[in-house]
C-alpha positions as CSV (number, residue, x, y, z in Angstrom):
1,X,0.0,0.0,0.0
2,X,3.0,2.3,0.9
3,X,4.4,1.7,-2.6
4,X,1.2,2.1,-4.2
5,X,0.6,5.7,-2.6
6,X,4.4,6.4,-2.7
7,X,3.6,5.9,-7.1
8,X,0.2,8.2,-6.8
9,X,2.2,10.7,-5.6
10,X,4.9,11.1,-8.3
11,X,2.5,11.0,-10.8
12,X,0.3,13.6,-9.4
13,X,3.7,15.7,-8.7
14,X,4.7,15.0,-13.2
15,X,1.2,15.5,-14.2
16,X,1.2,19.6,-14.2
17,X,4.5,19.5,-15.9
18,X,3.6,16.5,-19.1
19,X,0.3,18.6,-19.8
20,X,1.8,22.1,-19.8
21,X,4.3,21.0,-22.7
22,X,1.9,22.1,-24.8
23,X,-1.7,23.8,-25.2
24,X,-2.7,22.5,-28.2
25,X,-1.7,19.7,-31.3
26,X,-1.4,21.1,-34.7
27,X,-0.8,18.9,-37.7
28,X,1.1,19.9,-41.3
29,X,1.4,17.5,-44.0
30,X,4.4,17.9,-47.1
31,X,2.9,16.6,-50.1
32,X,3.9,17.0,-53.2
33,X,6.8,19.6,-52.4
34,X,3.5,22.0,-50.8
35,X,2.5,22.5,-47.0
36,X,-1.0,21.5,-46.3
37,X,-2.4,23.4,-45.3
38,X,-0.5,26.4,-46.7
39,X,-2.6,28.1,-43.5
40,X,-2.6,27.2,-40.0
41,X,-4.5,29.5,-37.7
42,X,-3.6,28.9,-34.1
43,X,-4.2,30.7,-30.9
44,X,-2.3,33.6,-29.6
45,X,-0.4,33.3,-26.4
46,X,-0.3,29.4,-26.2
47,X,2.3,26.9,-26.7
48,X,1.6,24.5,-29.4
49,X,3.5,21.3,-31.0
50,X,3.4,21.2,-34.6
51,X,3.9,17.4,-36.1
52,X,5.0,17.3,-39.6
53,X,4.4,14.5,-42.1
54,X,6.2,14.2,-45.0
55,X,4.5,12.2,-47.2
56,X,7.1,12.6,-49.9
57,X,9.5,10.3,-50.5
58,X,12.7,13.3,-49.9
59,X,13.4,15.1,-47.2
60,X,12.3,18.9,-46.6
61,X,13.2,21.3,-43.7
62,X,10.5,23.4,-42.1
63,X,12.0,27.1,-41.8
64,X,10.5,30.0,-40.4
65,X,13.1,33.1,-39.2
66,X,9.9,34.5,-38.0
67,X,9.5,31.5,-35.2
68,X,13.3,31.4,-35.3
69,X,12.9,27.2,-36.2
70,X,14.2,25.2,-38.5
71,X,13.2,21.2,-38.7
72,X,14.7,18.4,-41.0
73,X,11.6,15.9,-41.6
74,X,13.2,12.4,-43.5
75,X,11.4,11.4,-46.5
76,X,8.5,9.3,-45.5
77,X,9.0,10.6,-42.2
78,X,7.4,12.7,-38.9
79,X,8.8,15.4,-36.6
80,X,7.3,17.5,-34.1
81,X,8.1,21.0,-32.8
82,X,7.3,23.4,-30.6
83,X,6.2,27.1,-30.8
84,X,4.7,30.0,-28.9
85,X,2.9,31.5,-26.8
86,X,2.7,33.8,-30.1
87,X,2.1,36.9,-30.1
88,X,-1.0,37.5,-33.1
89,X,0.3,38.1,-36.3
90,X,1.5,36.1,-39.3
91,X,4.5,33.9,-39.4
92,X,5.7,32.8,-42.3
93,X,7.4,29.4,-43.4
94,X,8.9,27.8,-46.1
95,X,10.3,24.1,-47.1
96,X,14.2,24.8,-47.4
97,X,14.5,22.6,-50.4
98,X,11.6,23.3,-52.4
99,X,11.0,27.2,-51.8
100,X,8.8,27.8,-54.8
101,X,5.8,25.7,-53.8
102,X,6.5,24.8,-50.0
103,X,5.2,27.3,-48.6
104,X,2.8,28.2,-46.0
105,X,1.5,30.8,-43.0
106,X,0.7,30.5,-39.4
107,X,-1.7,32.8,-38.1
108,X,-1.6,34.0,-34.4
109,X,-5.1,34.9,-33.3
């Protein structure tokens, strides 16, 4: 019983900190050298984690000097990231190796 209510406790104690990683899931998807979608409106002044899926079969790297991030996702691959609490506004982003069509806008609001 001692272990069992010595257990409760941590978890109780690492609970606050594993949900306040982040507010709010967001999802982009690299198809076809494009972001989709090209606009992701998200609230201002929380934390989010992004997950990108590339569903093409190269890699691309998620940049944005406006979030000051920069993300390698593998061909065929997955990667998260975090951003925020934004400010509202626009924040632009761009796939490193395909710049003329990957391409795409967060929106703080």
């Amino acid at each position: 019983m001692k272990n069992i209510f010595s257990l409760l406790l941590i978890v109780t104690a690492l609970t606050p900190v594993a949900s306040s990683a982040a507010d709010a899931d967001y999802k982009l998807v690299i198809k076809d050298h494009r972001f989709e979608p090209a606009e992701l409106s998200v609230p201002a002044g929380k934390k989010i984690k992004m997950s990108i899926e590339n569903k093409d079969a190269t890699p691309e790297e998620f940049e944005s000097h406006s979030l000051n991030r920069e993300k390698l996702v593998a061909g065929n691959g997955t990667a998260s990231i975090y951003i925020g609490p934004l400010e509202p506004g626009r924040y632009e982003f761009f796939g490193e190796f395909n710049k003329e069509t990957a391409q795409g806008v967060i929106i703080a609001k």
